[in-house]
C-alpha positions as CSV (number, residue, x, y, z in Angstrom):
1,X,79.3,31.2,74.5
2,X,80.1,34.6,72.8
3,X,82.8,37.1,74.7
4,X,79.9,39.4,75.5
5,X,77.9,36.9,77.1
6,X,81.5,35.8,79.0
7,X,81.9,39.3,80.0
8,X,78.8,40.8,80.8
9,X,78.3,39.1,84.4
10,X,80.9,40.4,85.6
11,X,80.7,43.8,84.1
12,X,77.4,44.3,85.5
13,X,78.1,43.0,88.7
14,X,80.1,45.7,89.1
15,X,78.3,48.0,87.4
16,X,75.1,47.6,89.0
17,X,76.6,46.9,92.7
18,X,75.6,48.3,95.6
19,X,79.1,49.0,97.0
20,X,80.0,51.4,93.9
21,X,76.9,53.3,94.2
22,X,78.0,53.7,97.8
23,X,81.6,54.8,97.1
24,X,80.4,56.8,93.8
25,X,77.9,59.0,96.3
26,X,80.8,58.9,98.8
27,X,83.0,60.7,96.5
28,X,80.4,63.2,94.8
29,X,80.1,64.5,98.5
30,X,83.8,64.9,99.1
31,X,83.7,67.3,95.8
32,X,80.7,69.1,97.3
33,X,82.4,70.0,100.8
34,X,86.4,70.5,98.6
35,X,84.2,73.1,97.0
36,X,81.7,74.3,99.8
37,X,78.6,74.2,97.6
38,X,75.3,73.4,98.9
39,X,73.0,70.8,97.9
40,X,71.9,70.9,94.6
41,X,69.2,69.6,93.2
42,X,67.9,69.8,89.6
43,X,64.4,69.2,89.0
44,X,62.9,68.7,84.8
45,X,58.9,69.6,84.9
46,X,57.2,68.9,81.5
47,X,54.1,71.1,81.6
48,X,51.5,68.7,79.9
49,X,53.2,65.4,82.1
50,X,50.3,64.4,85.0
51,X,53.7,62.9,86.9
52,X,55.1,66.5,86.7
53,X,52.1,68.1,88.3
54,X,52.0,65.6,90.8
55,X,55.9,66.6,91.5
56,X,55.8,70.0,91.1
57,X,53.0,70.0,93.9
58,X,55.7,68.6,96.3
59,X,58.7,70.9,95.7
60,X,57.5,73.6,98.7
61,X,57.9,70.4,101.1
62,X,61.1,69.3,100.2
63,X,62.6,72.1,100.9
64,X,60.8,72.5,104.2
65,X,62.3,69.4,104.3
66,X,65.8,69.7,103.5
67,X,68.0,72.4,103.4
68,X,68.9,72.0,99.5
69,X,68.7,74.4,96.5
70,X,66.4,73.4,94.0
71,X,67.1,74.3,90.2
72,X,64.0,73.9,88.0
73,X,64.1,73.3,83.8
74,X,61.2,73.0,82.1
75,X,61.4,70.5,79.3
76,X,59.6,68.9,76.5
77,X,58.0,65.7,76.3
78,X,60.7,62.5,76.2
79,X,61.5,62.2,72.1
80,X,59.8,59.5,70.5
81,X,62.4,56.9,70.5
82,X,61.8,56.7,74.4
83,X,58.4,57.0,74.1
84,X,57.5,54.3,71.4
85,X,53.9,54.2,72.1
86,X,53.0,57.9,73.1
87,X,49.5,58.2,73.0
88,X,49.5,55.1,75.2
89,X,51.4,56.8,77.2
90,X,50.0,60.1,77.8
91,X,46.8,58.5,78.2
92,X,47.6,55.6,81.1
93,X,49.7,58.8,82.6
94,X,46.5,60.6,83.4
95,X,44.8,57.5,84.7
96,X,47.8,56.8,86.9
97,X,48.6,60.3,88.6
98,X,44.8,60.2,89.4
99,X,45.7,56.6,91.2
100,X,48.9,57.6,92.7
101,X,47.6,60.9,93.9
102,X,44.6,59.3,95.7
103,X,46.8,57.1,97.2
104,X,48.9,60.0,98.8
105,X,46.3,62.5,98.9
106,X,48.0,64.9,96.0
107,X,45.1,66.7,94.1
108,X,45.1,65.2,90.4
109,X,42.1,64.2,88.1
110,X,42.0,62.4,85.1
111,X,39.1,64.2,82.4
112,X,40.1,62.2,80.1
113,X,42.0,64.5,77.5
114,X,45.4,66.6,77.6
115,X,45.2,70.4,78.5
116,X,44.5,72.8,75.3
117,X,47.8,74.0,73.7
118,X,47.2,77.1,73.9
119,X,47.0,76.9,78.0
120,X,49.9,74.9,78.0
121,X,51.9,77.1,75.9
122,X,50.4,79.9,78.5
123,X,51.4,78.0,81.7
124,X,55.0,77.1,80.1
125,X,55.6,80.7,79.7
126,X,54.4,81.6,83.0
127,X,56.2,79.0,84.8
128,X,60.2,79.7,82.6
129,X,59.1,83.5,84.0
130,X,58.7,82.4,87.2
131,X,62.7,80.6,87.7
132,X,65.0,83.4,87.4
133,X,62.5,85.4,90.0
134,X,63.7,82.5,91.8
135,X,59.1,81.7,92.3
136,X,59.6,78.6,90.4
137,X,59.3,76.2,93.3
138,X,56.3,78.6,94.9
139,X,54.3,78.6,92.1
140,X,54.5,75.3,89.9
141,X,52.2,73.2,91.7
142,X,49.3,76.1,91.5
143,X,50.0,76.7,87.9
144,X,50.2,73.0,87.0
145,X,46.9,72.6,89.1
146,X,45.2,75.3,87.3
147,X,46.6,74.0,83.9
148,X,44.7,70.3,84.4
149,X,41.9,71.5,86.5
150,X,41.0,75.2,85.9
151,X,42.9,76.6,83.1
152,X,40.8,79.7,83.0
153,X,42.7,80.6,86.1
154,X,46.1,80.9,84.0
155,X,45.0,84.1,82.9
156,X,45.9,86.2,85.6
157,X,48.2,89.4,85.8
158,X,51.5,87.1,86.7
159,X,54.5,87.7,83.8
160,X,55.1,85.7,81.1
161,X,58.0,84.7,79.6
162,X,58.9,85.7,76.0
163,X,58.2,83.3,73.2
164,X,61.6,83.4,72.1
165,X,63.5,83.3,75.6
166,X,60.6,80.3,76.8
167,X,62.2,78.2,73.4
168,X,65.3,79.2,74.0
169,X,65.2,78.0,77.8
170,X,63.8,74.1,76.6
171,X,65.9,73.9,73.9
172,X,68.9,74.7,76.7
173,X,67.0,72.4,79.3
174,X,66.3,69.5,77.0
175,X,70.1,69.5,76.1
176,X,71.1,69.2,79.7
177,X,68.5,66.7,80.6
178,X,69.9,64.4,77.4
179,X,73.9,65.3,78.4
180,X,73.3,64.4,82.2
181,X,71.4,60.7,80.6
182,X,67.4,60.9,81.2
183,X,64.4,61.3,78.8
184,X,61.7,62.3,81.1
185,X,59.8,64.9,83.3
186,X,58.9,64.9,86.4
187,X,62.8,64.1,86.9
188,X,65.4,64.8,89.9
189,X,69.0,65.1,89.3
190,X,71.3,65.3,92.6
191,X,74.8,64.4,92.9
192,X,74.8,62.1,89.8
193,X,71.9,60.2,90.0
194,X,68.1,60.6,88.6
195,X,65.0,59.9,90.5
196,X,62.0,59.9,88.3
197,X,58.6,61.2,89.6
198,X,57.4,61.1,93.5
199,X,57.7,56.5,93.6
200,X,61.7,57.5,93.6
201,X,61.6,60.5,96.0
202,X,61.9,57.6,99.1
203,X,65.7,57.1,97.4
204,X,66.6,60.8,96.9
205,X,64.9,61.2,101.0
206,X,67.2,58.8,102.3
207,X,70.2,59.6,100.7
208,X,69.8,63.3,101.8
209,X,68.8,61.9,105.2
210,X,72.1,60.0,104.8
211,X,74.0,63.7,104.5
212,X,72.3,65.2,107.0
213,X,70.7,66.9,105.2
214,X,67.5,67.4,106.9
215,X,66.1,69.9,108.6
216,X,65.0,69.3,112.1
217,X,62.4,66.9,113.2
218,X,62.6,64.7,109.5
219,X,63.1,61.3,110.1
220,X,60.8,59.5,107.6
221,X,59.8,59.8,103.8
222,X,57.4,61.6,102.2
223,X,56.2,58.7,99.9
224,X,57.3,55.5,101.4
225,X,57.5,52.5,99.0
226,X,55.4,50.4,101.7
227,X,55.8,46.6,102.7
228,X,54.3,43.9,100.7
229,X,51.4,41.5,102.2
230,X,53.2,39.0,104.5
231,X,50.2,37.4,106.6
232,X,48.0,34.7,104.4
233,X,44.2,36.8,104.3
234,X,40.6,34.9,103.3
235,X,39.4,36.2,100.3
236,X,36.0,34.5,99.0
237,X,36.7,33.5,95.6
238,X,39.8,35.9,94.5
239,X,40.2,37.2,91.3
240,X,43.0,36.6,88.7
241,X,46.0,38.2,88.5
242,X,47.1,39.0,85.0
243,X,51.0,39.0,84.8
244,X,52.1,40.5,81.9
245,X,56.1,39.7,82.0
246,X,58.9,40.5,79.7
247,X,61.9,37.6,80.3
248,X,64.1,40.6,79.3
249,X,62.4,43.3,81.6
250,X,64.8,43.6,84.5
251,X,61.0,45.5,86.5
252,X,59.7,42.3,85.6
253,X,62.7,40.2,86.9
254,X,62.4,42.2,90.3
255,X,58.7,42.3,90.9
256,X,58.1,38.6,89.8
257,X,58.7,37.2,93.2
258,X,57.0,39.2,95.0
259,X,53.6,38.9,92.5
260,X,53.6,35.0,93.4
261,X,53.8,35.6,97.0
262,X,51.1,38.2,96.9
263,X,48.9,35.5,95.2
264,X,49.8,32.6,97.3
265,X,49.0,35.2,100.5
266,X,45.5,36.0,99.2
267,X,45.0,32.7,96.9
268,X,44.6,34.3,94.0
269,X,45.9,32.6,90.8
270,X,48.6,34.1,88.9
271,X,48.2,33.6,85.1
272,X,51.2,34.5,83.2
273,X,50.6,36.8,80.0
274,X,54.7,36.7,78.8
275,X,55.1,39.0,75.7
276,X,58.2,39.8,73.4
277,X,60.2,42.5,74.6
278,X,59.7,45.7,73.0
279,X,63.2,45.6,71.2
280,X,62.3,42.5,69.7
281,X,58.5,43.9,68.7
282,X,60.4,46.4,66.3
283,X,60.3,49.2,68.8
284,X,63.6,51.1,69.9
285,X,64.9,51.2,73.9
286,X,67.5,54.4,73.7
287,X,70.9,54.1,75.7
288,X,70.3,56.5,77.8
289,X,67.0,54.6,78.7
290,X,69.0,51.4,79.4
291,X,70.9,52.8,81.6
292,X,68.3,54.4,84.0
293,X,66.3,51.3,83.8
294,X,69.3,48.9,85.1
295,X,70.4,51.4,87.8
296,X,66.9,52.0,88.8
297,X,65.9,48.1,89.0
298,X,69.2,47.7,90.9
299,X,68.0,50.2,93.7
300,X,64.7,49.1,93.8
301,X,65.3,45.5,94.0
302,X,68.0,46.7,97.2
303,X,65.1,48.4,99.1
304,X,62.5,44.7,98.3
305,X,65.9,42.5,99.1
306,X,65.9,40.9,95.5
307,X,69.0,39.7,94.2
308,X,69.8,42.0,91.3
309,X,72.9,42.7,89.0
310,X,75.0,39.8,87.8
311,X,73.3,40.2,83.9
312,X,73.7,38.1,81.1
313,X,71.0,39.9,78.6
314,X,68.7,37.8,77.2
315,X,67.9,39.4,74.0
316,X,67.1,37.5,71.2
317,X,67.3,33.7,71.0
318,X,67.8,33.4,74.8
319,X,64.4,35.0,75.1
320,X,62.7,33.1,72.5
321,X,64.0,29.9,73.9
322,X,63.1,31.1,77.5
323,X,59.4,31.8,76.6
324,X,59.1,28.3,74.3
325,X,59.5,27.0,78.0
326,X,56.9,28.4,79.4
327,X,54.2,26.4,78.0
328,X,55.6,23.4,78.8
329,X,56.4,24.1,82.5
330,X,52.8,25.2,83.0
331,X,51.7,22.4,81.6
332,X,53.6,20.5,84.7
333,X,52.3,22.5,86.9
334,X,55.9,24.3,87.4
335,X,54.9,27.8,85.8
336,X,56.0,30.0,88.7
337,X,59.2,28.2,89.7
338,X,60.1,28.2,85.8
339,X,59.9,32.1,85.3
340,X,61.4,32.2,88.3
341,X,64.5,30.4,88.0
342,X,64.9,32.2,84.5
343,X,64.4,35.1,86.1
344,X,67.1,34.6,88.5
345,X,69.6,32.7,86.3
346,X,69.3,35.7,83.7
347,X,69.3,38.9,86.1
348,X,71.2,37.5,89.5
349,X,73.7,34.7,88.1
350,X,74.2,35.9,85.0
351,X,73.4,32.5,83.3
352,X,73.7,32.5,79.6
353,X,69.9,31.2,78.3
354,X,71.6,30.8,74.9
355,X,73.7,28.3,75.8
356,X,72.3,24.6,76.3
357,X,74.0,24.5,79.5
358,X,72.3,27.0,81.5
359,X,68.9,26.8,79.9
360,X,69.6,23.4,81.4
361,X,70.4,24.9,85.1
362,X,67.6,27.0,85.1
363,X,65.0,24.1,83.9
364,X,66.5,21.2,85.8
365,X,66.0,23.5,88.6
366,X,62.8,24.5,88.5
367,X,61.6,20.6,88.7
368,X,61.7,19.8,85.4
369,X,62.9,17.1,82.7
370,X,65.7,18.7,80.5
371,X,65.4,15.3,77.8
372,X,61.2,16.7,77.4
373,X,62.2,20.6,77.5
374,X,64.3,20.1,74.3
375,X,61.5,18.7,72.9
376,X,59.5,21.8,73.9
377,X,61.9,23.9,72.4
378,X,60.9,22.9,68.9
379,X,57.4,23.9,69.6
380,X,56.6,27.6,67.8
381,X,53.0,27.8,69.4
382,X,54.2,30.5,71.8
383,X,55.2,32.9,69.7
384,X,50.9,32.6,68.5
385,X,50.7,33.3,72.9
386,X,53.0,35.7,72.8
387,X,51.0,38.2,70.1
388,X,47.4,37.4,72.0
389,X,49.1,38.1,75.3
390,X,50.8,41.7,73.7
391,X,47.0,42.4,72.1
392,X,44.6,42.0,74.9
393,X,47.6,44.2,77.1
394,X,47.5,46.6,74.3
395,X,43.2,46.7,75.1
396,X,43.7,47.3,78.2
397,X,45.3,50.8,77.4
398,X,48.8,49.3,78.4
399,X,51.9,48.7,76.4
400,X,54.8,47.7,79.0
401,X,56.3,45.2,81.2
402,X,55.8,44.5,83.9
403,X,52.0,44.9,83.9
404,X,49.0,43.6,85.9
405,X,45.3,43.0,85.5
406,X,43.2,42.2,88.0
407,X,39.2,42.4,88.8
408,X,38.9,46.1,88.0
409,X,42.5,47.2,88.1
410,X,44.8,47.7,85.1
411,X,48.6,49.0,86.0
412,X,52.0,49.1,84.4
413,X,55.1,49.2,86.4
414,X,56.8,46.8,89.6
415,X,56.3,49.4,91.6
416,X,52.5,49.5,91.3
417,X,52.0,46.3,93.1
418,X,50.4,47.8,96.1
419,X,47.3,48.7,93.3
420,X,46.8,44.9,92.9
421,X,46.9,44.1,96.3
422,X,44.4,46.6,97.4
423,X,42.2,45.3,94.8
424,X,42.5,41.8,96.2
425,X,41.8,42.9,99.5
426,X,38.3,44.6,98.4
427,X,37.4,40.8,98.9
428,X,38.8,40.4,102.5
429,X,36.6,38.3,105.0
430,X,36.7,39.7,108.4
431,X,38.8,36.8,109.5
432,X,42.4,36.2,108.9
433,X,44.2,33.4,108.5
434,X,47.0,32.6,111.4
């Protein structure tokens, strides 16, 4: 066992605990009051980002919501180390506001290209002119509106902002997005902490809620995370779910229990489509995008009651051993408790896959023969998986971990489970079981 795979547990356990998040949010407020400010909230809008429009569209009510200041930078696009795959990106990101915003009735459709760039360059200016008249928050949601929907509507009589002084304020706001540690737009800033797009808002809610921050008669959230299926339902003939899982994804570590309850609830099969992890694929996962993801997982596995934290990073052999595995579990029928003992050993108990001994601990406990698995072990056929798995995701207009594919639905992201359950519900009998 190397020293960073003795030390990590332990450092992540702290790291990543809940308790420290608590006392760090504890102490940020004690500065705010020592210094009477108010609450301050940054917000990061990239112009051309369907998430952004989709945010920007909420600003108005979180301020009737909350009695906070809201400071708004407009940024560029995250730089391509964070965004390996970017036309991927920018193109599922259309598809996927137009999903989210149906879900929570926010006005966003997907035409199937990016706005011209001469409109956004014309709805940039217009919306840096709009901060220091202090319209930012009034106007953004229009503007971005018009931008993806009407962009003939941008020309209008409102001020624009100079060329000059509209690159001048990115360049600014790009510097403090990277110094503060995020990569993205559609990004909240308060007190320490980031909150990417509206799926995080439920966090930055509560913990205003928390403050007291609220204005009178807010008790709830305006985009709840929701509650998974618990009741078995008869479906006639379900279809498939596609799991496309990362062993070193920590979104796929979290959402991985819940995916095999979902299909045991509605009998649909869960076919495991593991893939390399992007680092390991030749593509680069900045620090600063680490870091988000692990403290982002952490919270969201709090709110689903996953255990979360105690690391020991899999990267590299560990991986590679932990996938050669998963062929021969499914093959004994023990896929699901495989993965997720890995899963758990790796992210929870900070079990060291490298090691003999707790691949051993993981395997023995998931049901199966230790003596067979290090035959299995010597068996390079998944890596030949692992591509096909990574190419038919890749045809699916998808790129991460975890992902899902199911009858008509194609989704990235843990915290899009509620798509793949509403598609498995389309085939709902009337009767339910007891």
């Amino acid at each position: 066992m190397s020293l960073k795979s003795l030390l990590m547990p332990a450092i992540s356990q702290r790291f990543l605990s809940r308790d420290r998040l608590m006392k760090q949010r504890a102490r940020t407020e004690r500065a705010r009051l020592a210094q009477c400010e108010t609450h301050q909230l940054h917000y990061f809008h990239q112009v051309d980002d369907p998430y952004s429009a989709l945010a920007a569209a909420c600003l108005p009510r979180l301020l009737e919501r909350y009695d906070i200041h809201i400071t708004a930078h407009v940024v560029s696009p995250p730089p391509d180390n964070a965004a390996p795959e970017r036309n991927k990106l920018i193109a599922y990101s259309r598809k996927d506001a137009q999903l989210l915003g149906g879900r929570w009735d926010l006005k966003f459709h997907d035409n199937g290209a990016q706005p011209a760039p001469h409109d956004v360059t014309l709805a940039t200016r217009l919306l840096i002119a709009a901060i220091p008249q202090g319209r930012f928050v009034e106007v953004a949601g229009q503007l971005s509106s018009d931008l993806w929907h009407q962009p003939a509507a941008l020309a209008d009589d409102s001020p624009v902002m100079a060329v000059a002084d509209a690159s001048r304020h990115m360049a600014e706001s790009d510097a403090l997005r990277q110094r503060l540690g995020h990569y993205l737009g559609a990004t909240f800033f308060y007190g320490g902490e980031w909150y990417w797009g509206i799926d995080r808002l439920h966090h930055l809610e509560e913990r205003l809620q928390v403050l007291g921050a609220q204005r009178a008669g807010v008790r709830d959230v305006m985009f709840p995370p929701g509650a998974d299926l618990q009741d078995p339902v008869r479906i006639s003939n379900p279809p498939t779910i596609d799991f496309y899982v990362s062993l070193r994804s920590p979104y796929s570590a979290i959402v991985a229990p819940r995916v095999f309850a979902l299909g045991r609830r509605t009998g649909a099969k869960v076919r495991l489509r593991f893939v390399l992890p992007m680092v390991m694929r030749g593509l680069p996962v900045p620090r600063d995008k680490r870091l988000y993801i692990s403290r982002d997982a952490a919270r969201e596995a709090w709110v689903r009651g996953i255990a979360f934290g105690r690391l020991n990073d899999p990267v590299g052999k560990p991986t590679e051993r932990g996938l050669a595995l998963i062929p021969f579990a499914e093959r004994a029928g023990k896929g699901e408790s495989y993965l997720l003992s890995f899963m758990r050993g790796v992210w929870a108990e900070g079990i060291d896959a490298g090691s003999d001994r707790g691949l051993r601990n993981m395997v023995e406990r998931a049901g199966l023969d230790w003596s067979q698995a290090r035959v299995a072990l010597k068996d390079e056929g998944w890596r030949t998986t692992a591509e096909q798995n990574r190419a038919e995701m890749f045809s699916l207009g998808l790129w991460g971990v975890p992902s899902f594919h199911v009858g008509d639905v194609a989704v990235w992201g843990q915290d899009r489970l509620w798509a793949v359950e509403n598609e498995l519900l389309k085939g709902k009998t009337a009767c339910s079981l007891s």
